[in-house]
C-alpha positions as CSV (number, residue, x, y, z in Angstrom):
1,X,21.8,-24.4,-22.3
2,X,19.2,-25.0,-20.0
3,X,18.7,-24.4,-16.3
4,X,18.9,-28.3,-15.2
5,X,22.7,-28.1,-16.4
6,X,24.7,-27.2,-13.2
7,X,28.5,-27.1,-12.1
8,X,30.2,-29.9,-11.8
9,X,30.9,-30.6,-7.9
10,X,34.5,-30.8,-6.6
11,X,36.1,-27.4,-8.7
12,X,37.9,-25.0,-7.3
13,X,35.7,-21.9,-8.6
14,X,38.1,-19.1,-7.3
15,X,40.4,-20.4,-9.9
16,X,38.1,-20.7,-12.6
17,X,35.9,-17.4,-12.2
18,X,37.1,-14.4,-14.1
19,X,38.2,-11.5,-11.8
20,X,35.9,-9.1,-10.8
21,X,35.5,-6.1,-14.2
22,X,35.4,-8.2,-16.3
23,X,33.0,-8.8,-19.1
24,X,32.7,-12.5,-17.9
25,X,32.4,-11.8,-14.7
26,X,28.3,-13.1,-13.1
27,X,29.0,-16.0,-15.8
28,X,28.4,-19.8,-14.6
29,X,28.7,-23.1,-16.8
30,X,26.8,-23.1,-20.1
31,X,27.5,-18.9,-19.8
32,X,24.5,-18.5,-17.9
33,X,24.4,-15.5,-15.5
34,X,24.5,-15.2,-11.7
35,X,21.7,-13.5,-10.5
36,X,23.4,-12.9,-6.8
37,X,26.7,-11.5,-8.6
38,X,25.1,-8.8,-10.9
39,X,25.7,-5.2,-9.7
40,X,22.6,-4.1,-11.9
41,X,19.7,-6.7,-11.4
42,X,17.9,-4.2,-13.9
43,X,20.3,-3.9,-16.6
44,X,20.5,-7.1,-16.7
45,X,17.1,-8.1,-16.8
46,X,16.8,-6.2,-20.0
47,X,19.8,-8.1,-21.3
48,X,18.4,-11.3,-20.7
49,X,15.0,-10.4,-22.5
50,X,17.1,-9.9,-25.7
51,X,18.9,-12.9,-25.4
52,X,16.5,-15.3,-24.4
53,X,12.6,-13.8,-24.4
54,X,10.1,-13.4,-21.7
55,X,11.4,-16.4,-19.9
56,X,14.9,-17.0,-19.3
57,X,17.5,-19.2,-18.0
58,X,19.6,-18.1,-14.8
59,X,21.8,-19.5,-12.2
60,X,21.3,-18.9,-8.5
61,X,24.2,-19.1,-5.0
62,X,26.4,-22.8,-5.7
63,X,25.2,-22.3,-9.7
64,X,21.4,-24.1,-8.8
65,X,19.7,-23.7,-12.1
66,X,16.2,-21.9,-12.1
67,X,13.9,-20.0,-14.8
68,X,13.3,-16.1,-14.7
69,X,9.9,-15.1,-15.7
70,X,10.5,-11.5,-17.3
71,X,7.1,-10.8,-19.7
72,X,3.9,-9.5,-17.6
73,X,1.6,-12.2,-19.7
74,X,3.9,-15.3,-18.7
75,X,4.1,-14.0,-15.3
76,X,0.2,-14.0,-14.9
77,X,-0.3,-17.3,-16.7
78,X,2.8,-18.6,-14.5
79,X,0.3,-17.8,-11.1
80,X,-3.0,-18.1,-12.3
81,X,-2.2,-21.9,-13.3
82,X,-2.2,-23.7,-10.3
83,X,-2.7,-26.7,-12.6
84,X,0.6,-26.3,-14.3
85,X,2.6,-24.6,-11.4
86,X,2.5,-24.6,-7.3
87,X,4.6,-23.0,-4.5
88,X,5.7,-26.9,-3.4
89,X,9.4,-26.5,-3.2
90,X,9.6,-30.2,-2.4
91,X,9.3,-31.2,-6.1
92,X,12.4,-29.3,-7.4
93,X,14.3,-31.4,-8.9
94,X,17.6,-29.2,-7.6
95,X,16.1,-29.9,-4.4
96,X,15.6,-33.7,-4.6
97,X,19.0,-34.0,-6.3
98,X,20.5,-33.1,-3.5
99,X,21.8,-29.8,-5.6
100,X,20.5,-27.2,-2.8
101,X,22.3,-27.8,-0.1
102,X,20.4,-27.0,3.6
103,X,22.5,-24.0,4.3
104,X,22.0,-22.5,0.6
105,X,21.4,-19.1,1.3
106,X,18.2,-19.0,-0.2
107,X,16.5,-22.0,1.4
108,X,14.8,-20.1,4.4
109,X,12.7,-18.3,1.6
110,X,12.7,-22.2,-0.7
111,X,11.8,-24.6,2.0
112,X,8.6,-26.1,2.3
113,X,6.4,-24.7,5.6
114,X,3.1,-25.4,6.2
115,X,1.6,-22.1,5.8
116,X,-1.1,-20.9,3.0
117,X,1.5,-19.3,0.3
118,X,3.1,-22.9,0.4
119,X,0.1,-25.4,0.3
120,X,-2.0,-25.8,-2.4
121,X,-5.8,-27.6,-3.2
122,X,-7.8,-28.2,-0.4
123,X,-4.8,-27.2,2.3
124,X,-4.4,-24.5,0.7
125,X,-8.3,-23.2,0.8
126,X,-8.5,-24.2,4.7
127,X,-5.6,-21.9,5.7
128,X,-5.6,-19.3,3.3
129,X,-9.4,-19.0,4.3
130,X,-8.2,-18.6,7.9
131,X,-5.7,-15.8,6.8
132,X,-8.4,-13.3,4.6
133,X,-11.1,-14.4,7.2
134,X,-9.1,-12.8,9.7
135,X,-8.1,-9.9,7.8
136,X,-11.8,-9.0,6.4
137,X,-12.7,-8.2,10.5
138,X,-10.1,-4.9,10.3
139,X,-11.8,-1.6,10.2
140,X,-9.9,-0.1,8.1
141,X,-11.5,3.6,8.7
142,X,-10.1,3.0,12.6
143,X,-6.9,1.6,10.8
144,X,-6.4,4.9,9.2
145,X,-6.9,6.9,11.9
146,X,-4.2,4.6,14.2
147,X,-1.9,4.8,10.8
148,X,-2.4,9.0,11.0
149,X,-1.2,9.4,15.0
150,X,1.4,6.3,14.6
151,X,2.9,9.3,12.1
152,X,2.5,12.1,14.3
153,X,4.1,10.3,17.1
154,X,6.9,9.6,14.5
155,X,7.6,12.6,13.1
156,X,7.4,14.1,16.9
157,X,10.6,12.3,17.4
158,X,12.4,15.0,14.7
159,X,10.4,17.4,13.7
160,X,12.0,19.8,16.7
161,X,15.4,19.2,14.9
162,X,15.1,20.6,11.1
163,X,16.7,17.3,9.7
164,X,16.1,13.5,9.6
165,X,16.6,10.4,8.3
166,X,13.4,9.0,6.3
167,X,14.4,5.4,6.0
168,X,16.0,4.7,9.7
169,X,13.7,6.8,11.7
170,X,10.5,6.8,9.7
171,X,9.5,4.2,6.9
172,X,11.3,1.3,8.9
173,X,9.2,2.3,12.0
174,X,5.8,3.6,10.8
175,X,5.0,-0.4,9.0
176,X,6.0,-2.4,12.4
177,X,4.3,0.2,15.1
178,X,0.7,-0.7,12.5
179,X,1.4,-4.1,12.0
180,X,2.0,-4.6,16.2
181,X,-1.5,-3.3,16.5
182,X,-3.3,-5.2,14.0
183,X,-1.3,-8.6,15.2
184,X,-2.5,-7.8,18.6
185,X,0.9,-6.8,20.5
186,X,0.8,-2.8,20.4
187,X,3.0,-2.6,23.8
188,X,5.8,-4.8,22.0
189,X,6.6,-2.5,19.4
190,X,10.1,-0.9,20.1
191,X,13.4,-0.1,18.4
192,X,14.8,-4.0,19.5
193,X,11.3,-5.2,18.0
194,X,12.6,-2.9,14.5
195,X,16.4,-3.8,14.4
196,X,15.8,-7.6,14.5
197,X,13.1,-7.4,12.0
198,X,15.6,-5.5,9.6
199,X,18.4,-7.8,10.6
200,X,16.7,-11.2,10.1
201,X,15.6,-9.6,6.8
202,X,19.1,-8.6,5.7
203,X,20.2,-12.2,6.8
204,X,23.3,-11.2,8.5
205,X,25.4,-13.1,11.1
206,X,23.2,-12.2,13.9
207,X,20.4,-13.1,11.8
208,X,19.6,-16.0,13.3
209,X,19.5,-14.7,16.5
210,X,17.2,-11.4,15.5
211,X,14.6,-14.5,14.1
212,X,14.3,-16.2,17.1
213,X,13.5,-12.8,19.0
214,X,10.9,-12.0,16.5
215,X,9.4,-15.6,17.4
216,X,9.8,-15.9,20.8
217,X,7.6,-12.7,20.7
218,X,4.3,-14.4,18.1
219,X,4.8,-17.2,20.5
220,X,4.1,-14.7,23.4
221,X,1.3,-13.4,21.6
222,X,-0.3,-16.7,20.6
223,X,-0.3,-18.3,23.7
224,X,-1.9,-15.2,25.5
225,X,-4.7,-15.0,22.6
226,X,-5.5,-18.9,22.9
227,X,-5.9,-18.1,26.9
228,X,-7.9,-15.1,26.0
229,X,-9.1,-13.8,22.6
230,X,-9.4,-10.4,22.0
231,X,-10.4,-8.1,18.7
232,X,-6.9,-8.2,16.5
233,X,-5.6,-10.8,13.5
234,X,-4.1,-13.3,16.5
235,X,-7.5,-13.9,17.8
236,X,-9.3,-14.3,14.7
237,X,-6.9,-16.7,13.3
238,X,-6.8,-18.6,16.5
239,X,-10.8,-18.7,16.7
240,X,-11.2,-19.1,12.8
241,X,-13.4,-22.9,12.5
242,X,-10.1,-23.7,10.4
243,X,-8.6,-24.6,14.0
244,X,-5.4,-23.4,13.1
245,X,-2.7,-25.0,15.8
246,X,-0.1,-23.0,17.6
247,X,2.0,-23.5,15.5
248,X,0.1,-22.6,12.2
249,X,-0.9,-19.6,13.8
250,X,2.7,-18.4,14.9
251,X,4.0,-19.2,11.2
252,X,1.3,-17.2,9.4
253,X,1.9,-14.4,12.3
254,X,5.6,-14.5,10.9
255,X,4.6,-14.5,7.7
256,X,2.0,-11.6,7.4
257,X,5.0,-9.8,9.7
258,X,7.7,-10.1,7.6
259,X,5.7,-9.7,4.4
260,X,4.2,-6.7,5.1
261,X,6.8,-4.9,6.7
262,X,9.3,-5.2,4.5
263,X,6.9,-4.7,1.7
264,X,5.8,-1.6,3.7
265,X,9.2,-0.4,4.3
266,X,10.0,-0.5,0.6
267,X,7.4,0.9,-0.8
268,X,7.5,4.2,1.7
269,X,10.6,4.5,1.1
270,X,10.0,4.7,-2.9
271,X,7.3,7.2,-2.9
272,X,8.9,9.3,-0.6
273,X,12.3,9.4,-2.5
274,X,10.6,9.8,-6.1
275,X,8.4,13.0,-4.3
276,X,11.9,14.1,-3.4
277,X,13.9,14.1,-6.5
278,X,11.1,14.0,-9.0
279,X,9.9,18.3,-9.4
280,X,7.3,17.2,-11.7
281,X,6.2,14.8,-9.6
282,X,5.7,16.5,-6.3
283,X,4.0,19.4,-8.6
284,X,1.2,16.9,-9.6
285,X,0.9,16.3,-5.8
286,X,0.9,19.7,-4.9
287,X,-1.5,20.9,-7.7
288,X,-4.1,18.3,-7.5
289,X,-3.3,16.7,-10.4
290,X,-2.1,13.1,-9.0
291,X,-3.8,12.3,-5.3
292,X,-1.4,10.2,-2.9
293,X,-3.2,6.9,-3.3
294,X,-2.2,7.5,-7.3
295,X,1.3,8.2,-6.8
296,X,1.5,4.8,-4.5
297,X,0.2,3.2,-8.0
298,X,2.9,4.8,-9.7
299,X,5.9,3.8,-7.5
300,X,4.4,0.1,-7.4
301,X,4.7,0.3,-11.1
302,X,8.3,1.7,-11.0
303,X,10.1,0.0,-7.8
304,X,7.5,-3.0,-6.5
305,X,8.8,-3.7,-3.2
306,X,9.7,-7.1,-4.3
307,X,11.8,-7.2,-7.4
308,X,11.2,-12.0,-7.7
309,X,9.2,-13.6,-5.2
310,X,10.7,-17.4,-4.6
311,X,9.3,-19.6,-6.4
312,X,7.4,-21.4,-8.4
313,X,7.8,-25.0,-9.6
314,X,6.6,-26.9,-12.7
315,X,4.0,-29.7,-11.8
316,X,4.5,-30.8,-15.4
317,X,6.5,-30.6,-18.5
318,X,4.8,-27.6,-20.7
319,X,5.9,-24.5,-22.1
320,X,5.7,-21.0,-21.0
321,X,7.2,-17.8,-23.0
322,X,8.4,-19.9,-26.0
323,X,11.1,-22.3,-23.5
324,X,10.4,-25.9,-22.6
325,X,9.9,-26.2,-19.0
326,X,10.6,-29.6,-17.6
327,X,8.8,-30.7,-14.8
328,X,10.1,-30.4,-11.4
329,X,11.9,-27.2,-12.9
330,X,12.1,-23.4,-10.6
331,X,10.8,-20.8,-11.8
332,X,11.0,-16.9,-10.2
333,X,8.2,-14.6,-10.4
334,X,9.3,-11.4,-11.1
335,X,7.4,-8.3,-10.5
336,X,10.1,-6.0,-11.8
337,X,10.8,-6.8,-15.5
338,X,7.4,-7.9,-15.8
339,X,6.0,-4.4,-14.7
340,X,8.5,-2.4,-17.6
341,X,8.1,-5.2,-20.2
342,X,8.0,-3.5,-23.7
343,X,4.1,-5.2,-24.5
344,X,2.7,-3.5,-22.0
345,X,4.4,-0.2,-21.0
346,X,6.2,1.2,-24.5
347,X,6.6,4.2,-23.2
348,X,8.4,4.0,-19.4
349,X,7.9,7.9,-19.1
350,X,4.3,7.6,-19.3
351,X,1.8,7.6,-16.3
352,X,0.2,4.8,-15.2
353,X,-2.7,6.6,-13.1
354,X,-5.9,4.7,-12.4
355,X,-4.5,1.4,-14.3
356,X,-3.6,-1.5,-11.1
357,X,-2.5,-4.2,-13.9
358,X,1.0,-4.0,-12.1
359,X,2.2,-7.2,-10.8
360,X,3.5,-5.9,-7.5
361,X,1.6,-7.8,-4.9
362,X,1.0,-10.8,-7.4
363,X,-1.8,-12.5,-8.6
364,X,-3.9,-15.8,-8.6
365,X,-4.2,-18.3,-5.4
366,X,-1.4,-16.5,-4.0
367,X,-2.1,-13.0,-4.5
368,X,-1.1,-11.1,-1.4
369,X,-3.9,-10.8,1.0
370,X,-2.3,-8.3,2.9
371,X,-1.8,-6.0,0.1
372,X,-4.4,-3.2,1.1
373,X,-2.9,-2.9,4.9
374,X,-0.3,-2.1,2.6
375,X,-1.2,0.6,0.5
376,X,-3.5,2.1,3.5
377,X,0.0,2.6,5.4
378,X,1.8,4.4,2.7
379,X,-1.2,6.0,1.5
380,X,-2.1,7.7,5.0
381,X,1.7,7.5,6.1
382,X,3.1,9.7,3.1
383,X,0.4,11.9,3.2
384,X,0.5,12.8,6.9
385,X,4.2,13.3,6.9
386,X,4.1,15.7,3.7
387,X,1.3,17.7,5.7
388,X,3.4,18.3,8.8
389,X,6.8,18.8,7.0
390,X,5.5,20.6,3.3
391,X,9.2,21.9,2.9
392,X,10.9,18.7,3.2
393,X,14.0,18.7,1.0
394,X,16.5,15.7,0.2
395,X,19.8,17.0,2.1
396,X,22.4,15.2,-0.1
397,X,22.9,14.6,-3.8
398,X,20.9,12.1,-5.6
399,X,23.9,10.5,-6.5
400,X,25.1,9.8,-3.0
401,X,22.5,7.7,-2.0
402,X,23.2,4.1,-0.9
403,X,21.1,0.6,-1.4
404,X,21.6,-3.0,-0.7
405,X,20.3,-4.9,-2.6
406,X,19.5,-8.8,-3.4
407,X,17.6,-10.8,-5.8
408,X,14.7,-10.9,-4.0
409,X,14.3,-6.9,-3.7
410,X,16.0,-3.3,-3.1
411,X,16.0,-1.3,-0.2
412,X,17.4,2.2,0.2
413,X,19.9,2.8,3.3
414,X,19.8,6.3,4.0
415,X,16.9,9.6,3.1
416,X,18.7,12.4,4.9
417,X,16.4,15.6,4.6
418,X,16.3,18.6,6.1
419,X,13.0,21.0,6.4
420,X,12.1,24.3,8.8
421,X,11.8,23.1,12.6
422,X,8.6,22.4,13.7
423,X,6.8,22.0,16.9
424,X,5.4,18.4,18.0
425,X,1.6,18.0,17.8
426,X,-0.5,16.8,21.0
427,X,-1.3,13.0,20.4
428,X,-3.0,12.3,23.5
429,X,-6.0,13.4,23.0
430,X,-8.8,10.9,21.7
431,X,-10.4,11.5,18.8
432,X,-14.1,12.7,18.9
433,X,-17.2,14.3,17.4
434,X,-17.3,18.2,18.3
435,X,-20.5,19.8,19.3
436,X,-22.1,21.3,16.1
437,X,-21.7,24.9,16.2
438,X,-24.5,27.1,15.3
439,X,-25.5,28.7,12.2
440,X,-23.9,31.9,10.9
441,X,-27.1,34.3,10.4
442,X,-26.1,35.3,6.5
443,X,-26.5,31.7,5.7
444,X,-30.4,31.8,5.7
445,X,-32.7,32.2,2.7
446,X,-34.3,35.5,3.4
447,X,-34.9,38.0,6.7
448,X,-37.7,40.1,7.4
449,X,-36.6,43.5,7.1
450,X,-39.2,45.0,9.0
451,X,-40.8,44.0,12.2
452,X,-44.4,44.2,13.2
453,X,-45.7,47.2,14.9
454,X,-46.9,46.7,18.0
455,X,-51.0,47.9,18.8
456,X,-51.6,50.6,20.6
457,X,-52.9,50.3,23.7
458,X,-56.5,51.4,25.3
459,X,-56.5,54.8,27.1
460,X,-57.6,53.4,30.0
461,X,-55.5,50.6,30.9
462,X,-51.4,51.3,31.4
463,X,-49.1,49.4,30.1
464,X,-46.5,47.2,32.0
465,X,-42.9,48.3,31.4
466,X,-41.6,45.8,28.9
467,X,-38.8,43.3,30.6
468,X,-35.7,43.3,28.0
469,X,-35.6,39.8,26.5
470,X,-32.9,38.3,24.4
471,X,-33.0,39.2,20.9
472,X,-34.2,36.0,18.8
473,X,-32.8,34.5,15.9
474,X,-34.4,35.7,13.3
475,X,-36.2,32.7,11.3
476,X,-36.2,32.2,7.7
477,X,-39.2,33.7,5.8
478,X,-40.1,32.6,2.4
479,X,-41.1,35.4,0.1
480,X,-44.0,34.8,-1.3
481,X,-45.0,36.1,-5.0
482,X,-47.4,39.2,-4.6
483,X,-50.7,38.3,-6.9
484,X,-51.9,40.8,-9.7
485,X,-54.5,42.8,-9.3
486,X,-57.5,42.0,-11.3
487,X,-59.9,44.6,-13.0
488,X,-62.8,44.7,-11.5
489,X,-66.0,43.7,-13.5
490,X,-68.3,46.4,-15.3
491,X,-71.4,47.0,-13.0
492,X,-74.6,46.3,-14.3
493,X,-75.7,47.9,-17.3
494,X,-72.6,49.8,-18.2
495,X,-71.7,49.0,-21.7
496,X,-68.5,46.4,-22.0
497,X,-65.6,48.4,-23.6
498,X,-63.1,46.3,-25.7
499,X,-59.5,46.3,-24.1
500,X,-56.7,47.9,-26.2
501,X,-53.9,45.9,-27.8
502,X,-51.8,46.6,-24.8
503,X,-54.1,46.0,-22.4
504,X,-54.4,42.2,-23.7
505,X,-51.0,41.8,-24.0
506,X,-50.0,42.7,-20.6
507,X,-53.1,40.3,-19.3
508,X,-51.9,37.5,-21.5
509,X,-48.3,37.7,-20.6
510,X,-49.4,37.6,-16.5
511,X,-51.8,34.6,-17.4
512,X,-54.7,35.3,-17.6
């Protein structure tokens, strides 16, 4: 059975699905699985690989048909042929066929926009090329520094009180208080700003709503920045010689938003919980062994913040991982099973330090351009946080820990911890370069142990009472090697006596 095979329209499904337990249960026509009914995306991604190979046939919301790219090697060919596939949802042949209807649940992430991770050829190079060209003016040393006292503001929030939540009051607010200054609208960062993001995100009721706050605020910010450009990504897209237009600019605004945070807010999340409940782990932090950029790496191996990015489409009929892929076909790129396929990682246990073959921010035209703002936030996020609270503890069992979760990626609810209370640190201050202070004495080479003796005066003229001067540093002196004496020569007519054995010895062993 292949994915173009779909349900017949008309059927009463409640009375043809089995009951919820059962072992049919996630089954569609042909006895294909539901991706948005499985309980264990993971579990069954594994199951799937037996059945079907790197590349297998699934069913998405209203049974649409689409491929699921689960070996690491189909996945790369899959992005790095933008001969053979594109991001142009408009040929789908589900689409065209009227199959996806326009409130499927996964259309806002299907449909076609004109923005760079949708367009492709020449489009593509004129906005993309807007989108790194404005991202290769960040400094990312100042970056750092704003990333470092965005987390002691943070933490200052809790740290009085022993006991926090990681996820609701850290790692969902530390990625939108950076990405507010790097957009350009630092003063609109704020809880409201936080909770819509999440809720358009989680695509709620009120998600609709929460969306159109989040816009109504890049259209704020790109109508101020065309009236007057300043240093931040709004500008530079908006003064790029691609002329983006207001709206190009506000849609890649929203999509370097939304991208990064939730990315952001994933991957935070992951490293913070796997330092947590991992002992082994935490003592490769604490020893040395594993630096914080590494153990990023690692969690980006284990839990990429997207678990299938939607979607790529066939251009033409070919084959990819041993199945016959029609043109016009879906196809999901999957950074999960592709980053714990069997050809590449035998041994899941095993650490991945120093090897960024992971799939987690993509690859090819459409790699993620955004993907070092990333790793600079959880880098200098998790590190700063584990300096102010060092005896941070999880505060529940492992086992009580709560996620939602969705095709398109797993985020954890709740990190309760608890840790000793600590005072808040003094942010206000501005950063700057301290006078140099001066040299300790027992740091120089050598010091005259003696000092010269004065001369003494004549008899006839007194001496002035010396004033008392400060005490100079003493300099440096250089000890110079003492020369050896030489014999002198014989005088004249005194017969030359031949030196002893010893005598030569000792003359040759000096040199001379």
């Amino acid at each position: 059975m292949t994915p173009e095979s779909h349900a017949p329209t008309g059927t009463d499904r409640s009375r043809l699905d089995p009951p919820p337990g059962c072992p049919a249960h996630g089954l569609g026509p042909g006895g294909l699985h539901r991706l948005h009914e499985s309980e264990d995306l993971g579990t069954l991604y594994e199951k799937l690989r037996e059945e079907h190979g790197p590349v297998a046939p699934v069913l998405l919301h209203d049974d649409v048909p689409i491929w699921i790219v689960l070996g690491h090697t189909e996945n790369l060919h899959m992005v790095r042929s933008p001969s053979q596939f594109c991001r142009d949802s408009r040929i789908w042949t589900p689409l065209r066929e009227g199959l996806v209807k326009p409130d499927h649940p996964l259309m806002p992430h299907i449909a076609w926009q004109p923005i760079a991770s949708h367009a492709e050829g020449d489009e593509h190079k004129r906005l993309r090329g807007a989108v790194m060209g404005a991202i290769s003016t960040i400094d990312f040393r100042s970056l750092r520094r704003y990333i470092n006292r965005s987390t002691q503001v943070i933490v200052n929030r809790f740290c009085e009180r022993g006991e926090a939540d990681l996820v609701g009051q850290f790692t969902e607010h530390l990625p939108m208080a950076v990405m507010c200054e790097i957009l350009g609208m630092p003063d609109e960062y704020n809880d409201r700003l936080v909770e819509c993001a999440r809720d358009a995100l989680k695509g709620t009721e009120t998600a609709i709503a929460s969306h159109t706050y989040v816009m109504e605020t890049l259209s704020r910010l790109t109508a101020r920045r065309r009236a007057q450009p300043e240093e931040d990504l709004a500008s530079y897209l908006i003064t790029h010689p691609a002329r983006l237009t207001d709206d190009e600019v506000r849609e890649h605004l929203r999509l370097v938003l939304f991208a990064a945070y939730e990315a952001t807010t994933n991957l935070l999340s992951n490293v913070l919980l796997t330092v947590l409940i991992d002992p082994r782990f935490r003592a490769q932090l604490n020893g040395g062994q594993m630096t914080v950029p590494e153990a990023v790496e690692q969690s980006l191996w284990n839990e990429p913040p997207f678990s299938t990015v939607f979607a790529y489409f066939a251009k033409q009929e070919t084959e990819l991982g041993g199945q016959r892929i029609r043109r016009g076909d879906g196809l999901l790129f999957a950074p999960l099973p592709a980053n714990v396929d069997p050809r590449v990682r035998p041994d899941l246990k095993a650490s991945m330090q120093g090897n960024r073959s992971h799939l987690a921010f993509g690859g090819g035209p459409h790699e993620c351009p955004g993907q070092d703002i990333g790793r600079s936030i959880a880098d200098v996020g998790v590190d700063a946080l584990l300096l102010r609270l060092p005896d941070v503890e999880l505060d529940c069992d492992q086992d009580e820990l709560r996620w939602t979760a969705s095709i398109a990626s797993r985020h954890l609810v709740e990190l309760p911890v608890q840790f000793a209370p600590k005072p808040p640190q003094d942010v206000s201050e501005t950063p700057h370069h301290k006078a140099v202070p001066t040299q300790r004495s027992d740091w120089q080479i050598s010091i005259s142990q003696s000092d010269p003796k004065p001369a003494a005066p004549a008899a006839a003229q007194p001496q002035p009472q010396p004033q008392p001067q400060p005490q100079p540093q003493p300099e440096p002196v250089l000890v110079q090697p003492q020369p050896v004496p030489v014999p002198p020569p014989p005088a004249a007519g005194e017969p030359v006596r031949r030196k002893g054995a010893w005598q030569r010895f000792l003359l040759w062993w000096r040199g001379y």
